[in-house]
C-alpha positions as CSV (number, residue, x, y, z in Angstrom):
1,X,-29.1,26.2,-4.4
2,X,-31.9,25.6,-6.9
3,X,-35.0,23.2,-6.5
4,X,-35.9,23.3,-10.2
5,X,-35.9,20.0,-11.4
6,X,-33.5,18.2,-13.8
7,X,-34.8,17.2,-17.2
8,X,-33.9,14.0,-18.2
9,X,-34.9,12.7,-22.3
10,X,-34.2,9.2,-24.0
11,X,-35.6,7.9,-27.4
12,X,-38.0,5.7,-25.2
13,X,-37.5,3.8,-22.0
14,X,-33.6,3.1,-22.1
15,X,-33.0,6.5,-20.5
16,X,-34.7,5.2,-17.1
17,X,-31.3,3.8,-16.4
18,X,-29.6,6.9,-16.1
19,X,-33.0,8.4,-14.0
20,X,-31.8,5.6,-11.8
21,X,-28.5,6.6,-11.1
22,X,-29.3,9.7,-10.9
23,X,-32.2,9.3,-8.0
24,X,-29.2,7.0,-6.2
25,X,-26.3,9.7,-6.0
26,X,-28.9,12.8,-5.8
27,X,-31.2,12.4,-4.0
28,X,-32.6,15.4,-3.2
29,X,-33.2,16.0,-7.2
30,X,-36.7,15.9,-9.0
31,X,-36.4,14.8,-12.0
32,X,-38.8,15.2,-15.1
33,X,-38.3,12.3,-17.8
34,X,-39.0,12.3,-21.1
35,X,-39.6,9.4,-23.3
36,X,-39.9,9.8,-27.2
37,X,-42.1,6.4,-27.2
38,X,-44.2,7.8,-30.4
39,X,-40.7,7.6,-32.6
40,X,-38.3,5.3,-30.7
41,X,-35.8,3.8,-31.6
42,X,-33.3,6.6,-32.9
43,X,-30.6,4.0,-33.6
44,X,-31.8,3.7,-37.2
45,X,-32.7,7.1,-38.0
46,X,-30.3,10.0,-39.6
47,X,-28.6,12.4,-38.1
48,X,-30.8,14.8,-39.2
49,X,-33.8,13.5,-38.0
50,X,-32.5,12.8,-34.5
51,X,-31.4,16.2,-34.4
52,X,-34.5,17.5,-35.2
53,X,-36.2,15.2,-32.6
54,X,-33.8,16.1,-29.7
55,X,-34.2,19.9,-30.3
56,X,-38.1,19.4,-29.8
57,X,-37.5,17.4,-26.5
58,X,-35.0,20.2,-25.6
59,X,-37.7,22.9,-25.7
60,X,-40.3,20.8,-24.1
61,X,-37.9,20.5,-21.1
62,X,-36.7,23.7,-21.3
63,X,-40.6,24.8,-21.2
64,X,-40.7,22.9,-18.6
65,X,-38.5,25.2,-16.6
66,X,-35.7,22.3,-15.9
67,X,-32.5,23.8,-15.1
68,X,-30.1,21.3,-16.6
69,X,-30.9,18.6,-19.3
70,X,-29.5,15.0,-19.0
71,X,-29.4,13.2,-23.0
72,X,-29.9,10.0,-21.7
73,X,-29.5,8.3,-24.7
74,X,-26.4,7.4,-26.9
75,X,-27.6,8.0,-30.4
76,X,-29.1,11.7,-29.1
77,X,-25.5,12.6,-28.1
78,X,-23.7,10.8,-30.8
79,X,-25.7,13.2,-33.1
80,X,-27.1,16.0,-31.6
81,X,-25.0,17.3,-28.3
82,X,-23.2,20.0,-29.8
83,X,-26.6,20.8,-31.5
84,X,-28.6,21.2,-28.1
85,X,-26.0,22.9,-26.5
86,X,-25.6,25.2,-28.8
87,X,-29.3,26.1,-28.3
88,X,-29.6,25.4,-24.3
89,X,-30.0,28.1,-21.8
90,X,-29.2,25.6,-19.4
91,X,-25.9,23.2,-18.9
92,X,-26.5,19.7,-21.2
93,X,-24.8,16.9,-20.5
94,X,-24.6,13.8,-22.6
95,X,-23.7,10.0,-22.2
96,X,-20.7,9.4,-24.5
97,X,-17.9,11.7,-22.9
98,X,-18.5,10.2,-19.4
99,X,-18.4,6.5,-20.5
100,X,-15.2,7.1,-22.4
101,X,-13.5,8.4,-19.5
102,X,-14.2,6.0,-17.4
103,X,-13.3,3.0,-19.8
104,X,-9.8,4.9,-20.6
105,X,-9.2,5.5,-17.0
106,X,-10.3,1.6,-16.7
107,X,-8.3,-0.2,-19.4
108,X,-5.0,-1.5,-19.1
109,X,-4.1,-2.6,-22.4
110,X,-5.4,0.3,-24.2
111,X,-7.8,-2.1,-26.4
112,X,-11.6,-1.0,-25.4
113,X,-14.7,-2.4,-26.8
114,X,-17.6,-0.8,-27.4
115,X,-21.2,-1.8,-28.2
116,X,-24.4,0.2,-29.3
117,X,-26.8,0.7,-31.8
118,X,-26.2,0.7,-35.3
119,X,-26.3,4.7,-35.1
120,X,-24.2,5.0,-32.0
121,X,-21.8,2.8,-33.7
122,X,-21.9,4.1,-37.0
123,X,-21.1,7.4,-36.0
124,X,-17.7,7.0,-34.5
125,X,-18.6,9.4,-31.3
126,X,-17.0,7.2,-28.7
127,X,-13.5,6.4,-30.7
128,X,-13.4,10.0,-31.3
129,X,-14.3,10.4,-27.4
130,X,-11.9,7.6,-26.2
131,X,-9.1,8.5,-28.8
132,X,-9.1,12.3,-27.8
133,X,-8.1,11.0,-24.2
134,X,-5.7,8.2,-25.4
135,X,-4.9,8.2,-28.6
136,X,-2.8,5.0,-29.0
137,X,-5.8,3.2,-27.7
138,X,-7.4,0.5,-30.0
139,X,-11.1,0.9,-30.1
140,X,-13.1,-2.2,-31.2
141,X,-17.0,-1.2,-31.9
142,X,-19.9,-3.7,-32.4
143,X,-23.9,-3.1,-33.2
144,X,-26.1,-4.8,-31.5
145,X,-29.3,-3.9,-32.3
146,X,-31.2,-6.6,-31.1
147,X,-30.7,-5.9,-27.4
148,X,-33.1,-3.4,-26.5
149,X,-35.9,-5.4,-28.1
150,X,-34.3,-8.3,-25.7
151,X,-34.5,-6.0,-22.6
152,X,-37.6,-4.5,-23.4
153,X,-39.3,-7.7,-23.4
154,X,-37.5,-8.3,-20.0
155,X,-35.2,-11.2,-21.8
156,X,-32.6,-10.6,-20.0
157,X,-31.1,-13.9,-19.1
158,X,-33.2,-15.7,-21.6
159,X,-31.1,-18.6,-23.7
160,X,-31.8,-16.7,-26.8
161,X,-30.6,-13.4,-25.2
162,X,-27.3,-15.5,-24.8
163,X,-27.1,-17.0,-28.6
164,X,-27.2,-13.7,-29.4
165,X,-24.7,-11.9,-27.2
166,X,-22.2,-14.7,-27.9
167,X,-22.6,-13.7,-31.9
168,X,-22.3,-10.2,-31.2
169,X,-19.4,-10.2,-29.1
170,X,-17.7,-12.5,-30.5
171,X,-15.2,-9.9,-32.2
172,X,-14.6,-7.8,-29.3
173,X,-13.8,-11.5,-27.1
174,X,-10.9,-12.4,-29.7
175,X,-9.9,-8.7,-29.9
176,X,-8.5,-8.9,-26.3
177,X,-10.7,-5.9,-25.1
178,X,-10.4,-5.7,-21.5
179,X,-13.1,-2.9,-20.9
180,X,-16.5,-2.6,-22.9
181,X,-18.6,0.4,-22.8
182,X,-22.2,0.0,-22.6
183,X,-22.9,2.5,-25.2
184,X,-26.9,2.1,-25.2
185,X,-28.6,3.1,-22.1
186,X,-30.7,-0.3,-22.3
187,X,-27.7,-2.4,-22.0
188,X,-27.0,-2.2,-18.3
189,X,-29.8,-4.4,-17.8
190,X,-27.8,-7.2,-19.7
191,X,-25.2,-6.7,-17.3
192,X,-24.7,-10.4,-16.0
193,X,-25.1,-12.1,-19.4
194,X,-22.8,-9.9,-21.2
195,X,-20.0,-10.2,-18.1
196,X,-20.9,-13.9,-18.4
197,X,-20.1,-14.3,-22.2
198,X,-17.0,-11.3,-21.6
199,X,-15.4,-13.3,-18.9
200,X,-14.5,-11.6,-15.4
201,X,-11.2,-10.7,-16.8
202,X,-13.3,-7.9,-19.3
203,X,-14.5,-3.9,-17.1
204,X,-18.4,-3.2,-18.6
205,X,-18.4,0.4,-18.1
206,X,-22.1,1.3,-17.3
207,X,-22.4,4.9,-19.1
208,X,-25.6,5.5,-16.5
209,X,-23.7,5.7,-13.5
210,X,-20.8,7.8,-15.3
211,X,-23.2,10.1,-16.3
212,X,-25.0,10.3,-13.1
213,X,-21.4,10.9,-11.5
214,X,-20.9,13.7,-14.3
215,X,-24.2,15.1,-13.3
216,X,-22.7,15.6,-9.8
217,X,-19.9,17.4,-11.1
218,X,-21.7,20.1,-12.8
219,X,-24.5,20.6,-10.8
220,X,-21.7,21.5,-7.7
221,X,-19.6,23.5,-10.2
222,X,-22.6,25.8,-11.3
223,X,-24.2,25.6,-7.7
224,X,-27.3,24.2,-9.2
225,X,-27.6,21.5,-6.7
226,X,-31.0,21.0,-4.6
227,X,-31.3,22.1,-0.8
228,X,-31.6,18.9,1.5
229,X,-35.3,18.4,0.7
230,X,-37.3,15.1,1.5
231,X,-37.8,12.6,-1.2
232,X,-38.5,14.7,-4.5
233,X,-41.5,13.6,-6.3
234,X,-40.5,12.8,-10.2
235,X,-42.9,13.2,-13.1
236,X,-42.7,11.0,-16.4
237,X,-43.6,12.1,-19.8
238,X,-44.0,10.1,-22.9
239,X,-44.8,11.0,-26.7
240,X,-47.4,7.9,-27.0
241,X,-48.2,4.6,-25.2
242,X,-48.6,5.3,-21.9
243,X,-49.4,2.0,-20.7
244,X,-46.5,0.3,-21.9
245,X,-44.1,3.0,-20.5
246,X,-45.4,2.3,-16.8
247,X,-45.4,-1.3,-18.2
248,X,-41.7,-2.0,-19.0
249,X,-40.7,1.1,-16.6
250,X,-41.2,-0.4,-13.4
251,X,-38.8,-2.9,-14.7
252,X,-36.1,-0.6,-15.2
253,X,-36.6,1.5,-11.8
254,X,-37.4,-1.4,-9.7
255,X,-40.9,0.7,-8.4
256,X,-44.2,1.6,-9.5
257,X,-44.5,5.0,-11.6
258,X,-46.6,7.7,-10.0
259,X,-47.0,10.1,-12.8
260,X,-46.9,9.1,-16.2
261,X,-48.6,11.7,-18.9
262,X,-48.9,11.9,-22.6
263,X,-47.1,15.0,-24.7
264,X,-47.5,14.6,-28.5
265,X,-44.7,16.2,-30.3
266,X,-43.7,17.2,-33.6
């Protein structure tokens, strides 16, 4: 057993997804969130830089006296997992190697789409993923960077949401896909338009909830897990705009936050 909490880190407020999932299957678990608001989005930036970045959350958490770190963000573990675990004292777990299992254990045809940001996408970590489990599978990958702006602005059924996710999926509909990965850790909120514009016929694997489940896994494999403790209180940490966080947080967790504070980094 071992009440310390679990750091969790996103390039902004996408990340609040998996902190979902994870207060649903555990919980027992405090959590302590970080949110890189100060130099979000990561989508765009180099590898380099998001390395950097994510090494600086790392020892914030680690600080912190978390005893296992969540990435909760797809371009952070596209480009810097091997990086932070190479430099953790505790277990780290990322989103891209859950997701993929799932969508190969999901698809049927062996043709699974994924979509992301331009980073995610660009760096080829979830055909790599998917491909190391099945390699005859055909992996069709589309950017869509203009979704987390969408969500963000709590669009998420809004007609121009839809013009939008009809362009960007348009390659991955008359590819045949029959499971997408959510590859962005905004995107789950999109869930009913994107299904809408899939078709029913098309699995959206949700990479919070595999990553939650993953979680689960090691936490129970390193005995890590909490004792049965009342509700845990979780504490929220952002690099800059505090206001907004809380703002556009709420959405994502469906409650108020408690405590929000600002740590500059860098």
């Amino acid at each position: 057993m071992n009440d310390a909490p679990l750091g969790v880190f996103d390039s902004g407020i996408g990340g609040l997804t998996v902190a979902r999932a994870l207060f649903e299957r555990l919980p027992h678990e405090a959590v302590l969130y970080f949110g890189d608001t100060a130099r979000v989005p990561y989508g765009p930036k180099s590898p380099e830089t998001v390395r950097r970045y994510s090494a600086e959350i790392l020892a914030y958490l680690i600080g912190r006296g978390v005893k296992a770190v969540v990435v909760a963000c797809n371009t952070s573990t596209a480009h810097a997992l091997d990086h932070l675990r190479s430099r953790a004292s505790v277990p780290v777990v990322g989103v891209i190697e859950p997701g993929a299992r799932a969508a190969v254990a999901a698809s049927r045809s062996g043709t699974i789409g994924v979509i992301g940001t331009v980073g995610t996408v660009a760096s080829g970590a979830y055909e790599r993923a998917i491909k190391g489990l099945r390699p005859d599978a055909t992996v069709v990958s589309a950017a869509c960077p203009l979704f987390v702006p969408l969500v963000e602005e709590g669009w998420f059924d809004h007609p121009a949401a839809e013009l939008i996710a009809r362009d960007y999926l348009e390659p991955l509909r008359r590819s045949g896909v029959d499971v997408v990965v959510l590859g962005c850790t905004h995107y789950p909120l999109l869930k009913p338009l994107l299904q809408r514009v899939l078709g029913a016929g098309v699995q959206l694997i949700d990479s919070a909830e595999e990553t939650a489940a993953q979680v689960v896994k090691e936490l129970a494999a390193r005995d890590l897990a909490a004792s049965a403790r009342p509700r845990p209180e979780h504490v929220f940490a952002v690099s800059d705009d505090e206001p907004r966080f809380r703002r556009v947080g709420e959405r994502f967790l469906g409650e108020r936050l408690k405590q929000v504070s600002v740590v500059p980094l860098g």
